[in-house]
C-alpha positions in Angstrom: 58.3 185.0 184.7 59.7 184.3 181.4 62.8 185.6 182.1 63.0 184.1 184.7 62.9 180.5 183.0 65.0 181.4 180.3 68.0 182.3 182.9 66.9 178.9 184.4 67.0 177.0 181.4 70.3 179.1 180.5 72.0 178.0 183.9 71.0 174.3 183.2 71.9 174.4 179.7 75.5 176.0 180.9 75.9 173.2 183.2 75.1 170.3 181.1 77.4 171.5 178.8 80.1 173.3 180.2 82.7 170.3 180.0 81.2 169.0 176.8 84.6 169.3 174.6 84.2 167.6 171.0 86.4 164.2 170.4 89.9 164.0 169.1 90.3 161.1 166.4 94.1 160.7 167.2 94.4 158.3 164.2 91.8 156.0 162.8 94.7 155.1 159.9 92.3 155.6 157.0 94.4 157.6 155.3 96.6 154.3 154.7 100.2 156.0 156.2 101.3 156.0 159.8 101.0 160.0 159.9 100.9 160.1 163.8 103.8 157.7 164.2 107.2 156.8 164.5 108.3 152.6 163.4 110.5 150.9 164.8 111.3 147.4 163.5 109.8 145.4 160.4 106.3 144.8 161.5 104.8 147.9 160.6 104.8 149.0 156.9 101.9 150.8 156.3 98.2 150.4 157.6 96.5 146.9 156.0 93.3 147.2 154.0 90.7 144.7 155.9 89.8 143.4 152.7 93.2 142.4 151.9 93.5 140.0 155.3 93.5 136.5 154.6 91.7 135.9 157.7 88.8 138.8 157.9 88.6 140.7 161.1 85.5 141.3 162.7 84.1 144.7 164.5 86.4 146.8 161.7 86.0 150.6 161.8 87.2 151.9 158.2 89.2 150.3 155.4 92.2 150.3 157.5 94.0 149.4 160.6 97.5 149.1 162.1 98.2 145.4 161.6 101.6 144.0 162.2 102.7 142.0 159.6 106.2 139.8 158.9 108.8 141.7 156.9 112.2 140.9 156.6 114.8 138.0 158.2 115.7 136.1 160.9 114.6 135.7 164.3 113.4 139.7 164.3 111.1 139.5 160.8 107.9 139.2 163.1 108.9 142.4 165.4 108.8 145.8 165.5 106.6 148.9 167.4 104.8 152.3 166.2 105.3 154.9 168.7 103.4 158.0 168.3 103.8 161.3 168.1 103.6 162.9 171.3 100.7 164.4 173.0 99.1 166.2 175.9 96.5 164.5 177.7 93.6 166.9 177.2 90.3 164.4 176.9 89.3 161.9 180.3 89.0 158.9 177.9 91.2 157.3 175.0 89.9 154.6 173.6 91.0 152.1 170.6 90.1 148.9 169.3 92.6 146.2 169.3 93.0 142.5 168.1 95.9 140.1 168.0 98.0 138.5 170.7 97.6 138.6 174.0 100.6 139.3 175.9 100.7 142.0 178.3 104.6 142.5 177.2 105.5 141.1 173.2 102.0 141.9 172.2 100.3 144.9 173.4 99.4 148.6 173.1 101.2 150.9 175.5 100.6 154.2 177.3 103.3 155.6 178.3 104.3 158.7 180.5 108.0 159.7 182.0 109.1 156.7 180.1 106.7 154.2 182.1 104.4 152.1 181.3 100.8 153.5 182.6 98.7 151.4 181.1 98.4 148.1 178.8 95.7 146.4 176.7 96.2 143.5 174.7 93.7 141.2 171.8 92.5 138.2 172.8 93.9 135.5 170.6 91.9 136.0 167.9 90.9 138.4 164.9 87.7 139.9 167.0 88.5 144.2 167.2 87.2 144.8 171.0 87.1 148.1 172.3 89.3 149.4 174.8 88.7 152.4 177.2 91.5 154.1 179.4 89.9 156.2 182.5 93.0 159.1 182.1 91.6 161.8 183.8 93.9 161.8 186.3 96.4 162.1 183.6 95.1 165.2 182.3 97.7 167.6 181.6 100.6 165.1 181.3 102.4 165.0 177.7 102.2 160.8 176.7 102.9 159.0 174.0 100.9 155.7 172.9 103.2 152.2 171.6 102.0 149.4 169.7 104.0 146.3 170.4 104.9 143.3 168.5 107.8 141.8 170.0 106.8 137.9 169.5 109.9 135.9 168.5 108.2 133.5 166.8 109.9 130.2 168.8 108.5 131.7 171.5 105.3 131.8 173.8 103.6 129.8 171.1 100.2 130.2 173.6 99.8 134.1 172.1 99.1 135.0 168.4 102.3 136.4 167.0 100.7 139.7 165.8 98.8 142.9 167.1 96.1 144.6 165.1 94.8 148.4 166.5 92.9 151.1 165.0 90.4 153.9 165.8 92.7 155.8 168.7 90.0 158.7 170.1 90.2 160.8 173.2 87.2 161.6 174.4 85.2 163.2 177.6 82.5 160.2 176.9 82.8 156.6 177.2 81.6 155.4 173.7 79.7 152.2 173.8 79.8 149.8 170.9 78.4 146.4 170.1 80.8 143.6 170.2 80.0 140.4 167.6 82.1 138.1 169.6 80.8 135.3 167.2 78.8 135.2 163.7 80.2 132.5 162.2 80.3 134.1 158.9 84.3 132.5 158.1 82.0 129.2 157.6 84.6 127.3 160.3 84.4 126.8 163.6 88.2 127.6 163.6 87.2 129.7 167.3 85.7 127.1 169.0 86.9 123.7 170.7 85.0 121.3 168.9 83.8 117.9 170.8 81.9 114.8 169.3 80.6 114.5 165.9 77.6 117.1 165.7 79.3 120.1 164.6 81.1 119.6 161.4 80.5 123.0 159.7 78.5 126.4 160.1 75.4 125.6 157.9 74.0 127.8 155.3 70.7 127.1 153.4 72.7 125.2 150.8 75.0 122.9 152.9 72.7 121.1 155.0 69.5 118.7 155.1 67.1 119.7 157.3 62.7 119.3 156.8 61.6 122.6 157.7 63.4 125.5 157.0 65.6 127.5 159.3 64.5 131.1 159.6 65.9 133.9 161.9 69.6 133.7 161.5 71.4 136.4 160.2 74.1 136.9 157.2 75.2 133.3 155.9 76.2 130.8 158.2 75.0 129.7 161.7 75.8 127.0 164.2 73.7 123.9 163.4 74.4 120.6 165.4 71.8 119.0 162.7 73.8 116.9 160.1 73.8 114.6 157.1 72.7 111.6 160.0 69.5 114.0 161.6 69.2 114.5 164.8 71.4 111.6 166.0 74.8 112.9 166.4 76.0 114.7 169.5 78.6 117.2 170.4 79.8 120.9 172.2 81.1 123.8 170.9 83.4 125.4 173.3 84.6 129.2 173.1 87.6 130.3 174.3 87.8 132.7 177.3 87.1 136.1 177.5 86.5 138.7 180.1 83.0 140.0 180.6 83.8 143.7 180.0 79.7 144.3 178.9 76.0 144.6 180.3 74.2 142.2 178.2 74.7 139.1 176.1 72.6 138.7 172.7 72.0 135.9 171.1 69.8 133.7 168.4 69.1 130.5 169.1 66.4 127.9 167.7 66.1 124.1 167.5 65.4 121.8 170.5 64.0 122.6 173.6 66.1 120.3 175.7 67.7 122.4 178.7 71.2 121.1 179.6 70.7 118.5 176.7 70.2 121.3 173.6 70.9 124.9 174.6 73.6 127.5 174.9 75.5 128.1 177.9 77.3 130.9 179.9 80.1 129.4 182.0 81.8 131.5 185.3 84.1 129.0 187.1 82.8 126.1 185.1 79.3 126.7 186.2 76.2 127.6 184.3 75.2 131.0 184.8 73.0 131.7 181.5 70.9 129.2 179.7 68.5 129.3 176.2 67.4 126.7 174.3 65.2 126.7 171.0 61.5 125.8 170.7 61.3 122.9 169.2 61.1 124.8 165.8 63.6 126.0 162.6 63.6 129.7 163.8 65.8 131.1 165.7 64.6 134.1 168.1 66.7 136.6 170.2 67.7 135.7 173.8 69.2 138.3 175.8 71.4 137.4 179.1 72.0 140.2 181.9 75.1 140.1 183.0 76.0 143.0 184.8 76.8 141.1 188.1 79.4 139.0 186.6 81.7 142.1 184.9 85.4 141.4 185.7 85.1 138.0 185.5 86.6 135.6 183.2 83.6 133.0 180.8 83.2 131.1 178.0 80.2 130.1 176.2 79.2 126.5 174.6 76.8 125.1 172.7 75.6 121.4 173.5 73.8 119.1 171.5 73.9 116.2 174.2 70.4 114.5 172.4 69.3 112.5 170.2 65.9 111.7 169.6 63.1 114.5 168.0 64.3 118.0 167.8 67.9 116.7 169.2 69.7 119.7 167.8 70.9 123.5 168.8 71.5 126.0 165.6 72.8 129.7 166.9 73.9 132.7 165.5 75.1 136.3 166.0 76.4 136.2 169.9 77.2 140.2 170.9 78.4 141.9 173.4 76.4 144.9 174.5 75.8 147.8 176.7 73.1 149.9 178.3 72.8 153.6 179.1 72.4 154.2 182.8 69.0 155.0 183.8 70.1 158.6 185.0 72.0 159.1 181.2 68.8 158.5 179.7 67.3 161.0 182.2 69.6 163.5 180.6 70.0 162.7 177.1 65.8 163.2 176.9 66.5 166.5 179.2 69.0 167.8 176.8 67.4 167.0 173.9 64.1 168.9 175.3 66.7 171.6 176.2 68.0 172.2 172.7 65.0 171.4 170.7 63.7 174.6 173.1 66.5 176.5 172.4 66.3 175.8 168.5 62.0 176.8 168.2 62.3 180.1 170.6 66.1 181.1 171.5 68.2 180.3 168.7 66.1 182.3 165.9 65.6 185.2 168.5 69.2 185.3 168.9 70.2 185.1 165.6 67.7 188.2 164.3 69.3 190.4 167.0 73.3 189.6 165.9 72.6 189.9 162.4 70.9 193.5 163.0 74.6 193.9 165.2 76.9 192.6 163.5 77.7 194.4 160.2 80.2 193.7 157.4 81.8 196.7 155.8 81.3 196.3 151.6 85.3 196.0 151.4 84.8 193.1 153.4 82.4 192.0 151.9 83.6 192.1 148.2 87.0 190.8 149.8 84.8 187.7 151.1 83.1 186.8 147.9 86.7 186.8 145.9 88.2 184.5 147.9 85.4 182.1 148.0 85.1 182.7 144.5 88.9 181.5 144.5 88.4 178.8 146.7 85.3 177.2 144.2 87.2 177.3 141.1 90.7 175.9 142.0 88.7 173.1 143.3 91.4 173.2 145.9 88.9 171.6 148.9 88.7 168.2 147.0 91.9 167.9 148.5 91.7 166.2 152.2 95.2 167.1 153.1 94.0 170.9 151.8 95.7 173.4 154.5 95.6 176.9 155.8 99.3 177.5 153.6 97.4 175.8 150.7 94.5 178.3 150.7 96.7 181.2 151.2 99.1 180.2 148.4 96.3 180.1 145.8 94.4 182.9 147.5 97.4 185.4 147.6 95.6 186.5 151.0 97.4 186.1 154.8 96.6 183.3 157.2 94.9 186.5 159.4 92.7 188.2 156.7 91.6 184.8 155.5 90.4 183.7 159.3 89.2 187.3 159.7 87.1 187.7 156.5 85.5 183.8 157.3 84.9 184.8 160.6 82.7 187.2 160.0 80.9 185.2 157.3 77.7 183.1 157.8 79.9 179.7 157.6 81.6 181.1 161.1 85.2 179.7 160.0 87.0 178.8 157.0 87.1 174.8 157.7 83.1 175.3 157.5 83.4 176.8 154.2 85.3 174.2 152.9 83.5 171.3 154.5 80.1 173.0 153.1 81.3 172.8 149.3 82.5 168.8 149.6 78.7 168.6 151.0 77.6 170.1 147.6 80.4 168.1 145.5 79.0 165.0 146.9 75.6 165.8 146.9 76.1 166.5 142.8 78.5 163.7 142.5 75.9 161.3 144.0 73.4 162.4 141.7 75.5 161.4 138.4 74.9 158.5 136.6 78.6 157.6 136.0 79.1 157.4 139.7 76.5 155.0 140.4 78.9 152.0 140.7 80.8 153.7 143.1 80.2 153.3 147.2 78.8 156.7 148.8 82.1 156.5 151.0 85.1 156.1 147.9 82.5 159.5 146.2 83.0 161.3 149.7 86.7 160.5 149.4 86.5 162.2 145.8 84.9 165.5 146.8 87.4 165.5 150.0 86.8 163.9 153.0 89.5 162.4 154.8 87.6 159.1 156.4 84.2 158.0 156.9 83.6 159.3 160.3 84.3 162.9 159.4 82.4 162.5 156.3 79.0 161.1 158.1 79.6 163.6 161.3 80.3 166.8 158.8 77.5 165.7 156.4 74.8 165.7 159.2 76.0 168.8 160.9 75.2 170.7 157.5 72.6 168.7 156.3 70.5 167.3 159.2 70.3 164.3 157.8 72.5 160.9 156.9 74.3 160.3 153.6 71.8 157.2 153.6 68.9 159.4 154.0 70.0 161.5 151.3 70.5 158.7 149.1 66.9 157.5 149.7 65.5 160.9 149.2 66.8 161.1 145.5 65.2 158.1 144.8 
């Protein structure tokens, strides 16, 4: 009976994970260069630091992203494309986050195949980094190469920004989810909104408005506040601009009055309300959540009214997202799999591992050949490197490409890209822990001992450790 459920649980693992093949970060640009890319034009000079924009850019993934900036003369100083290396489609998904213009043609991000145009994603007028997921699994197979445009002549098509911004390219077999802040209000200006009447001057932070009671909830430093220098008495709306409803859910805070259609927040499809909050009569503002699955595809906008006047005649908001949901039957199998593999790691995993280790022997050659070229590898320090290679290892390790693979191969790190990884663990771990250091983020001290971004830091750092960098951090404490 028990082997028979083992070769159940076998077959089901087999087939859960079968096609499970790991993501390919094409270029999330952090290494500040356009490595993957060809450029074409004057836009594109190297990636842009986020903390270098004069206007900040929300949902950013790293320090830096492809941001098309204005080099040069004449009518062409605002133009120019990166093209990318090219590829093989190999992964059902690639996914990006983009910003900027929207123009399906001047400003845009391109996949092309045969020299056509497959598919096209553009920003939506604004500094917000949406994400963007391309169904390719039709493609599979097909060799592409990816284009981002900015071809604005600046007299023209004044209606679209006259820049693209894109970062975080990944091909995938999963659709990743993220959270979209499509509004915080943290620039402290309502510089995305269409502003009507008098009520909304400013976002409000503690120390910019009057107001009896104090507002509690809100996250960050500024909200939406409709409650001025005059009270309660003057009224307005704040209008969004358009955007497609791409997500499950709406969140939102919202506090104040509790008016409906007089002080609330408002979800608009063809000009008519579809979703409606309001406050409760109080300073706090509480989480509201809006389903709308039903209205995906379709085009809304969102406004906030203060259309009242007397007692608690005012709206304050804060943090609207965009979110999804897993589907009821992922859930089913992320608990099955993780039932699965927590199975596997008690009973199988240990079992299986006794019984190769008693197979699996090492000859002492091998052996002392293994432990000089680690040796070799820890002093030469050679892994603090990111851009460390395979011709890198070998040149300081006198050893062939094939021994070196061999020798790790048989080690208990499996591969030589394990080894490495497993001593920038230990550099930071030490690194960390020295005083010097502590002025220093834990990212720019992963960066030190070697790792190329901050995704492959956290992902490498938990597969060895089990646990976060943050987690770490808190444990030393």
């Amino acid at each position: 009976m028990t082997f028979r459920f083992i070769g159940i649980f076998i077959f089901l693992l087999v087939g859960c994970t079968k096609t499970e093949r790991p993501d390919i970060v094409f270029d999330d640009f952090e290494k500040g260069r356009f490595i993957n890319w060809n450029k074409q034009g004057q836009s594109f000079v190297n990636p842009i630091n986020v903390d270098s924009t004069a206007e900040p850019i929300k949902n950013v993934h790293g320090k830096y992203v492809a941001y098309s900036n204005f080099e040069g003369e004449g009518e062409s100083r605002a133009q120019g494309k990166l093209v990318s290396h090219k590829f093989k489609v190999n992964r059902k998904y690639i996914s990006f986050l983009i910003a900027g213009g929207n123009h399906n043609i001047r400003e845009c991000v391109n996949l092309i195949i045969n020299n056509k145009i497959v598919k096209v994603a553009t920003g939506e007028n604004d500094m917000v980094l949406r994400e963007v997921v391309w169904d390719v699994s039709a493609l599979e197979g097909r060799e592409a190469v990816i284009e981002v445009v900015d071809a604005m002549a600046s007299p023209f098509e004044s209606n679209a920004l006259g820049f693209i911004i894109a970062d975080n390219f990944t091909f995938s077999d999963k659709i990743h989810q993220r959270e979209v802040v499509f509004e915080d209000f943290e620039n402290g200006t309502y510089s995305n909104w269409q502003v009507e009447g008098e009520a909304f001057e400013v976002p409000r932070n503690r120390t910019n408005v009057y107001y009896p009671i104090s507002a509690n909830g809100f996250n960050g430093e500024y909200f939406a506040f409709s409650f001025g220098r005059n009270h309660d008495k003057k009224q307005g709306k704040l209008r969004s601009k358009p955007f497609k409803i791409n997500h499950d859910y709406v969140t939102l805070l919202v506090g104040g009055g509790n008016h409906p259609k007089l002080t609330c927040v408002n979800l608009l499809v063809n000009d008519s309300i579809v979703c409606s909050a309001t406050g409760s009569n109080d300073g706090n503002l509480r989480p509201h959540q809006w389903d709308v699955k039903g209205l995906k595809g379709m085009t809304g906008t969102i406004e906030i009214v203060d259309h009242f006047s007397d007692g608690w005649g005012h709206i304050m908001v804060d943090d609207i997202i965009f979110i999804d949901e897993p589907k009821w039957y992922m859930q089913i199998w992320v608990w099955a799999i993780i039932f699965l593999l927590g199975f596997v790691g008690i009973y199988i995993i240990p079992r299986l591992a006794l019984k190769s280790k008693s197979n699996i022997k090492i000859s002492p050659e091998d052996d002392e050949a293994l432990e000089k070229l680690k040796s070799i590898i820890r002093t030469s320090e050679i892994y603090l490197n990111n851009e460390c290679s395979i011709q890198d290892i070998i040149t300081v390790s006198e050893s062939s490409e094939e021994e070196t693979n061999r020798l790790f191969s048989k080690s208990e790190y499996g591969s030589l890209i394990n080894y490495l990884n497993s001593l920038r663990v230990e550099a930071f771990k030490q690194q960390l822990q020295d005083p010097k250091n502590e002025a220093y983020t834990m990212i720019s001290i992963a960066e030190q001992c070697g790792f190329s971004s901050k995704t492959s830091f956290y992902r490498t750092f938990k597969a060895i450790t089990n646990i976060t960098p943050s987690e770490y951090k808190n444990s030393l404490k």
